[in-house]
C-alpha positions in Angstrom: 16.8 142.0 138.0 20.1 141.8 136.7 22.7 138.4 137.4 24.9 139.1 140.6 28.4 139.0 139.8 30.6 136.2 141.4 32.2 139.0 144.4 28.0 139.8 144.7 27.3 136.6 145.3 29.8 135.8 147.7 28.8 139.0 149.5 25.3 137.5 149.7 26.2 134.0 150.8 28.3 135.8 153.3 25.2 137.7 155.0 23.1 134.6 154.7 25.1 132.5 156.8 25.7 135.0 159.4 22.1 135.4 159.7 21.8 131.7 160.2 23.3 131.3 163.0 22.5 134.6 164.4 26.0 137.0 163.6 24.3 139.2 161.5 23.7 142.8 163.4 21.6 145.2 161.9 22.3 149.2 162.1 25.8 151.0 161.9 28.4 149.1 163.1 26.0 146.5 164.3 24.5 148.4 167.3 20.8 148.2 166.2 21.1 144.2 167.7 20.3 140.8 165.8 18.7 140.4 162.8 15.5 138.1 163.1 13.7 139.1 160.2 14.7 136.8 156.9 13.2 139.6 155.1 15.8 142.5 156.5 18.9 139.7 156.2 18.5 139.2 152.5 17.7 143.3 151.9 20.6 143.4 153.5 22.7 141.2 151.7 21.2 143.0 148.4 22.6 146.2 149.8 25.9 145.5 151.0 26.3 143.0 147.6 25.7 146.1 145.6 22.6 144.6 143.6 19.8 146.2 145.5 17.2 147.3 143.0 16.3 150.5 145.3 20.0 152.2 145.0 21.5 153.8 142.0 24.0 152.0 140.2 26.5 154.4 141.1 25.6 153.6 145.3 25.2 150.0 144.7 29.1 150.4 143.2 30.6 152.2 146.3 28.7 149.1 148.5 30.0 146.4 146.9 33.3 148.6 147.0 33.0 149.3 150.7 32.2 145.5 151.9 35.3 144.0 149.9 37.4 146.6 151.9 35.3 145.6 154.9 36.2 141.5 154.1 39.6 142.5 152.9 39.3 140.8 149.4 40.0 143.6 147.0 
């Protein structure tokens, strides 16, 4: 897999420690409920990074695109 940018791994540290002390909602707009699985917060953090290997290159883009909008660091 390919190094993370510096904005991807902010994104990912981000997630992390929301899941660690139990922010981190899983679902749109965070209505599914709390993450407890380590395994979904870090596929999570992949995805929203924009470094997940399952998404196209052009998807992973508009996610890392999105979740800077989202943090309000673009």
């Amino acid at each position: 897999m390919k190094k993370q940018s510096g904005a991807q791994k902010k994104t990912t540290e981000r997630v992390m420690h929301e899941f660690k002390h139990g922010e981190l909602k899983s679902g749109k707009g965070g209505k599914g409920g709390k993450v407890k699985s380590r395994k979904q917060a870090i596929a999570i953090a992949l995805s929203e990074s924009g470094s997940s290997k399952k998404a196209s290159p052009a998807e992973n883009k508009r996610n890392l695109a999105k979740t800077k909008r989202k943090e309000g660091r673009a």
